[in-house]
C-alpha positions, -999 to +999 in steps of 0.1 A: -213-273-168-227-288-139-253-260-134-264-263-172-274-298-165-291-288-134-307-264-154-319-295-183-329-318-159-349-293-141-366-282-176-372-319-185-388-329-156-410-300-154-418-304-191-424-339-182-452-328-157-465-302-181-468-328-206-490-354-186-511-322-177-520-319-209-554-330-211-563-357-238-590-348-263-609-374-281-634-355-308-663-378-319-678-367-350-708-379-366-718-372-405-749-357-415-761-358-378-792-338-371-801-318-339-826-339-328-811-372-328-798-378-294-819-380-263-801-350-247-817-328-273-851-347-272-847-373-296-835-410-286-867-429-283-887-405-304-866-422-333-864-456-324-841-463-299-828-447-260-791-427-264-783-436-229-742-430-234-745-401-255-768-389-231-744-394-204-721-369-219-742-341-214-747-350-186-715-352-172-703-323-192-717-293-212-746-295-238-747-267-264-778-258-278-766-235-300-734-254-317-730-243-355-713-263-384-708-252-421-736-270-442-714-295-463-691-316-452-658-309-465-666-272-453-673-283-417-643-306-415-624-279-429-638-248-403-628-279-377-595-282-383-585-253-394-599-230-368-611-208-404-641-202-426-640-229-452-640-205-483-605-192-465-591-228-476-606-231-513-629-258-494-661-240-495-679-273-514-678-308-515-659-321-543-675-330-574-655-348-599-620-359-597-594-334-594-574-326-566-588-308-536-587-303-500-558-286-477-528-271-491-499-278-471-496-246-458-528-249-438-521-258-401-541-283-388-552-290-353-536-320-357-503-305-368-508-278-340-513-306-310-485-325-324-461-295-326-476-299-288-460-329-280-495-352-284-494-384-301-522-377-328-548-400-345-575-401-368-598-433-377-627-427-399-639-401-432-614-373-441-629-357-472-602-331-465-578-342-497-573-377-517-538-372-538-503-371-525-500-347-499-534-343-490-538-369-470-549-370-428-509-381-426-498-356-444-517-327-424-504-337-387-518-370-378-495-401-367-515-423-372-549-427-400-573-455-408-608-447-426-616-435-462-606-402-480-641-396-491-671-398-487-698-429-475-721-426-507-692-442-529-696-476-512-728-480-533-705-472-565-695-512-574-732-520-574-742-493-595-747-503-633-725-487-652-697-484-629-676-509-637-675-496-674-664-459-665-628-448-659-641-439-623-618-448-595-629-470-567-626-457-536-611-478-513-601-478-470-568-468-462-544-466-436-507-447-430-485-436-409-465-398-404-442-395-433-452-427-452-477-428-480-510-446-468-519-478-483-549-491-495-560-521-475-597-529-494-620-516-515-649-498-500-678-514-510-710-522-498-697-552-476-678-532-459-701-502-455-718-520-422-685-529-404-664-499-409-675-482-375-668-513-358-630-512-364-629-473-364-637-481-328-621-507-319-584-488-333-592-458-311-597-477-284-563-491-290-547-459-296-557-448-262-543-480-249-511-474-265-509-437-255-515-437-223-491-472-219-464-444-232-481-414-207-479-395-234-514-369-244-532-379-272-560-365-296-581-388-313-602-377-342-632-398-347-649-388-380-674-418-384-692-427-414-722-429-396-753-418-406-746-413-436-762-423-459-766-455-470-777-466-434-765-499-430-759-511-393-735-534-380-744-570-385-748-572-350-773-545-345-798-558-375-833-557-361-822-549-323-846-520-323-874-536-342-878-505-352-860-502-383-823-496-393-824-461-384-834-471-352-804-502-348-782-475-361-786-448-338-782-477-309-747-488-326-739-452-327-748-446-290-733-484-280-699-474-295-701-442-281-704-459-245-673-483-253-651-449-258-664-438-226-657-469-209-621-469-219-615-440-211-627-442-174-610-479-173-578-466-181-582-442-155-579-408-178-616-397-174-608-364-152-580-353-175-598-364-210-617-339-226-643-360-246-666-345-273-695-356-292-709-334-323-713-335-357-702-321-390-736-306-401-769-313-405-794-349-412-800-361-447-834-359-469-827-378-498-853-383-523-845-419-530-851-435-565-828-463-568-840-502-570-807-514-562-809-507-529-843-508-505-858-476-494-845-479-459-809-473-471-821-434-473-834-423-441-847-384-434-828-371-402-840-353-373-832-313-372-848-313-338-871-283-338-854-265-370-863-263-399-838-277-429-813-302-437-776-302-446-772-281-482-794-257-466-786-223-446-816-230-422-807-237-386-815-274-392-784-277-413-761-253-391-775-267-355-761-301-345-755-320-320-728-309-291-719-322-257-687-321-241-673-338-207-641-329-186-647-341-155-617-319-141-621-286-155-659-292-166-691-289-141-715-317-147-754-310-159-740-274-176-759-264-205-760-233-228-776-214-257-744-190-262-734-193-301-705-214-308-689-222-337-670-253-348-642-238-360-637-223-321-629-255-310-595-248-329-580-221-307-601-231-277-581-268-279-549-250-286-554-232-258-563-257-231-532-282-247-511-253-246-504-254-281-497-220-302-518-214-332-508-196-364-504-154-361-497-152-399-532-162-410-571-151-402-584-173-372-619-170-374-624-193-346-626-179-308-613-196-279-640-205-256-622-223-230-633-201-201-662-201-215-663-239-215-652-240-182-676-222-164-654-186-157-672-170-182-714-176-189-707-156-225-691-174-256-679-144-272-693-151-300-725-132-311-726-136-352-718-164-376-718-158-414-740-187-430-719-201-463-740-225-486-708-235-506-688-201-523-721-183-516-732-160-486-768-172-476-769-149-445-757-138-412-770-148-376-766-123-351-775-133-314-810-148-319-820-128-353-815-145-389-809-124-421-814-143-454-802-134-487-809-165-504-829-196-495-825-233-505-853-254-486-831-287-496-800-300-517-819-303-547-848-278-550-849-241-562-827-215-547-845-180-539-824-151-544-843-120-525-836-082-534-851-073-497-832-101-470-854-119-452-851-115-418-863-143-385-865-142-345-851-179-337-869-177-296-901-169-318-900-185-351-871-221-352-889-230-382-878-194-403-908-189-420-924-155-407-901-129-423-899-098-397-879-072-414-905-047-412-899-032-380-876-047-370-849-028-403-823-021-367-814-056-369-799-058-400-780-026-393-763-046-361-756-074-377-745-064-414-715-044-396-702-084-391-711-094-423-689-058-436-659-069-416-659-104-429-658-094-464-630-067-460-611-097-444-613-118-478-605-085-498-570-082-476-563-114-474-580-132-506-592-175-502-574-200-514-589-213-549-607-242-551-581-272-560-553-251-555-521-275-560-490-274-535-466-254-531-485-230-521-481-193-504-497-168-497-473-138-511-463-157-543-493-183-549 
């Protein structure tokens, strides 16, 4: 008896150390971000305003120039968390109308992975992942959740005439807790729409405070509703630019960013805190017709120098924004053209957290940590296959783009083409001088990516779009 509790004491102070090895993770994440909004990617004061603290991420850490979303963004948020192509989860489009959608309960989430982990787990802005029992960021792995379940464009609903007469429901800010059903705390309106980053903040700042008060590892997902649209900055940062409220925007945005970083090193966490700063696809390019609201509410983003917006399967909708700092385990100034993927960051977190991922599913995502790290200069990764909603637009294969169908924004004409249309990115970022002819080897290399994709949905079919739970795999 003795030597058994030898034995459990040893284990629980050795898992003890383990657990305050784990490094923390907080993942910032930015809606309809372009490429060439920060400073590290040659924007900043271009648009209006210096990115100092975002800046100071890449270079503390690693910048990616080469970081690839899905187009939409309940697609991207689902490839994030789910480490899987977004048509996998029957999340392949944003959500139009009012049924039930988002992850089935049989998805594993990173948050449900990292807290099978032993991390404390919170979330504090957009979801857009599931608004009905079940569905929500509480019900999918989080502690902790405070933010909206859709998206920023239904803050402009209550002005809207009309609205109050249709059977629509409002959407309102909400917050729960693991195993209790969230609560709504107000509606999201257009008063709120400014000030909603502000607390976002401010409750992962807390979080950290709380979790590292406990020395227990935490992930913090960030999912502000920042910049999308309408852009409407903080009270405080009206006219700070003079340059517009794009411009006072993108300062909040950097400002808050710095406050996160701040904590962190305050706290004294910075060498074990991996800290991340992306986006979940591509800018906006609204064509605004609305006399409710003043032009400046829809601003056209920056894709840096790519060509397209979100909606789109041009690099300016599947290139954003990506820097990431771990002082301990990352060299600072790094930066990288590898391909990367956002649903890699699934098994590459699970990896450095020690956390297991799921072996009874498709993972599409690779883990990059050594990659990340510096032991390796390849990602691994040398195709992604480009998804406008159900639809295959094309395949990128190492700096070659094939297109099978072409959308030059949300709302214009889509080109179907019986030859695909092929680009060389080093030669041609804007994708408008089609090269197939000589160059017919490259879609032989990169179709064999494109093949085994496909078989993969054959053998293991998606999940349909508003699939309700219970759901499995072998009975449906």
């Amino acid at each position: 008896m003795k030597k058994i509790i030898a034995l459990l004491a040893i284990y629980a102070f050795f898992g003890q150390i383990f657990a305050q090895e784990q490094p923390n993770i907080v993942l910032v994440f930015l809606d309809n971000f372009g490429y060439g909004e920060p400073g590290f990617n040659g924007g900043g004061i271009i648009r209006g305003t210096p990115t100092p603290r975002m800046d100071q991420v890449a270079q503390e850490g690693l910048r990616l120039t080469n970081f690839n979303v899905e187009v939409q963004c309940t697609p991207s948020r689902s490839a994030l968390m789910t480490g899987r192509y977004a048509v996998r989860s029957g999340n392949a489009t944003v959500p139009i109308g009012e049924g039930v959608y988002g992850l089935v309960q049989w998805e594993v989430t990173m948050a449900e992975m990292l807290s099978d982990a032993g991390y404390a787990t919170g979330m504090f802005g957009k979801w857009h992942l599931g608004r009905t029992d079940g569905r929500f960021p509480t019900d999918q792995g989080f502690d902790e959740w405070y933010g909206i379940p859709n998206s920023t464009d239904e803050s402009t609903y209550s002005s809207l005439t009309g609205f109050e007469e249709s059977e629509v429901s409002e959407t309102y800010v909400m917050e729960g807790k693991k195993g209790e059903k969230p609560e709504k705390v107000r509606p999201y309106r257009l008063d709120y729409r400014p000030l909603i980053d502000r607390d976002l903040t401010d409750k992962a700042m807390d979080f950290m405070d709380r979790q590292t008060k406990a020395k227990k590892p935490f992930f913090i997902y960030l999912p502000y509703t920042a910049t999308h649209f309408p852009t409407m900055p903080h009270p405080d940062y009206e006219g700070k630019t003079g340059n517009g409220p794009w411009a006072d925007l993108l300062k909040q945005i950097d400002d808050y960013t710095g406050e996160l970083l701040d904590k962190i090193d305050n706290l004294g966490i910075a060498d074990n805190t991996i800290f991340i700063f992306t986006a979940d696809n591509g800018p906006e390019a609204l064509d605004f017709n609305n006399t409710s609201m003043t032009v400046e509410t829809a601003i056209h983003g920056s894709p840096g120098p790519w060509r397209g917006t979100l909606f789109t399967g041009f690099e300016g909708g599947l290139r954003v924004p990506f820097a990431i700092r771990w002082p301990a385990k990352i060299k600072a100034g790094q930066s990288s053209d590898e391909i990367v993927h956002a649903m890699d960051l699934y098994p590459t977190l699970a990896k450095v957290a020690g956390a297991t991922t799921p072996n009874d599913r498709i993972i599409d995502g690779i883990d990059m940590a050594d990659f990340f790290t510096g032991k390796i200069d390849k990602s691994g990764r040398e195709a992604i296959i480009v998804y406008m909603g159900n639809d295959i637009f094309g395949v990128k294969w190492r700096n070659w783009k094939l297109h099978f169908k072409e959308q030059n924004s949300w709302n214009s004409v889509l080109e179907t083409y019986t030859m695909p249309r092929l680009y060389n990115l080093y030669n041609d970022p804007q994708e408008k001088d089609n090269v197939l002819f000589p160059h017919t080897w490259v879609p032989k290399a990169a179709l064999q990516h494109l093949t085994k994709h496909v078989a993969s949905l054959k053998k293991n079919p998606p999940i349909k779009m508003g699939q309700k739970d219970p759901y499995n795999p072998d009975n449906k």
